[in-house]
N, C-alpha and C positions, 0 to 999 in steps of 0.2 A: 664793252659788251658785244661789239661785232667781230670782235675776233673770238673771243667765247664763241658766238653763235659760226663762225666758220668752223673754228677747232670741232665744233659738235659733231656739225652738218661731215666735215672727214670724217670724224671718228666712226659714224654709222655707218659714211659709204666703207669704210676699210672693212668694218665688220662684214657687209652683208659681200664686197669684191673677196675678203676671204673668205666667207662660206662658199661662194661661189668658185672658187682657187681650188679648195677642198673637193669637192665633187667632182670638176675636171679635170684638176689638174691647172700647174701655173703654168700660165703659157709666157712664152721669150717677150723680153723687152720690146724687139722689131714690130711683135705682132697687136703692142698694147695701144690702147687708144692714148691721146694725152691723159684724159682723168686716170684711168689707170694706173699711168704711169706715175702720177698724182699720188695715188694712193699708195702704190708700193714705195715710190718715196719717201714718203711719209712716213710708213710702214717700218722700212730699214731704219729711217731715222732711231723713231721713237726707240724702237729696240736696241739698240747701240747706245742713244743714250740713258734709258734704264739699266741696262749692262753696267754702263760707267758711273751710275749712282751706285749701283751694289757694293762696286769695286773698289771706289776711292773711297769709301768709309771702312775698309778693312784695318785692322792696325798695324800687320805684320807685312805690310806690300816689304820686297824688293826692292831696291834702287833702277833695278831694269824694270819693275813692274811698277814702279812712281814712272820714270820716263816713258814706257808705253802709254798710261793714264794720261801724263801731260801731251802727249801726241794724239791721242782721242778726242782728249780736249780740245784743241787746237781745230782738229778736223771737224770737229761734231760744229764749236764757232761759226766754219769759214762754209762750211757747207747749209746751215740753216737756212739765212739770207738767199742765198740760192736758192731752196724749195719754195722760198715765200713767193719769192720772185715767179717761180713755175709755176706755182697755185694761182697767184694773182692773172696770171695769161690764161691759164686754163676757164676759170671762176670768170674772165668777160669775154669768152669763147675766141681770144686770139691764140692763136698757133704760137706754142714757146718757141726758141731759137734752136737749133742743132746744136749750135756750143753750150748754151744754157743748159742743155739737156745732156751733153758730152759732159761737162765742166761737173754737174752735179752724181753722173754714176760714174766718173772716177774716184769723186772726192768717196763718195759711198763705197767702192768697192776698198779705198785706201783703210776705211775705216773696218770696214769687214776684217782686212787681214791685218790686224793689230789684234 
């Protein structure tokens, strides 16, 4: 029930940090708070992996387009545990790691260009 009630408590701040995205404009990772950062985390996540739901129930995939999917896979896996991780520091107001924070917008950017 209390990760329900975290998933929620993200979900509104994404909604209301995108409305706000939308009207200014997004600003660069350097300049985002940690929640922020939080959120577009998050943000990237979820879409990537909705993406990869669409995707992998197609019937006609490719063998390069199964092997991209399982590489998605993979990424979307090893990178979750990470945001939970970054959420969890955020959520008790300790400052996440620079690598924790490196470590997860590689993995994210890896995922972007697949």
């Amino acid at each position: 029930m209390k990760k329900l009630q975290v998933n929620l408590v993200l979900v509104i701040v994404m909604v209301v940090f995108s409305i706000g995205c939308l009207q200014q404009g997004i600003k660069p990772l350097s300049e985002m708070t940690p929640q922020e950062k939080a959120v577009w985390m998050l943000s990237v996540y979820t879409s990537q992996y909705d993406d990869y739901k669409l995707q992998v129930v197609k019937p006609d995939l490719s063998d390069d387009q199964k092997n991209i999917l399982r590489e998605k896979k993979k990424a979307l896996t090893e990178v979750y545990p990470l945001i939970e991780l970054y959420i969890g520091y955020v959520d008790t107001g300790a400052l996440p790691t620079i690598e924790t924070e490196t470590l997860i917008i590689n993995n994210l950017d890896r995922l972007l260009s697949l």
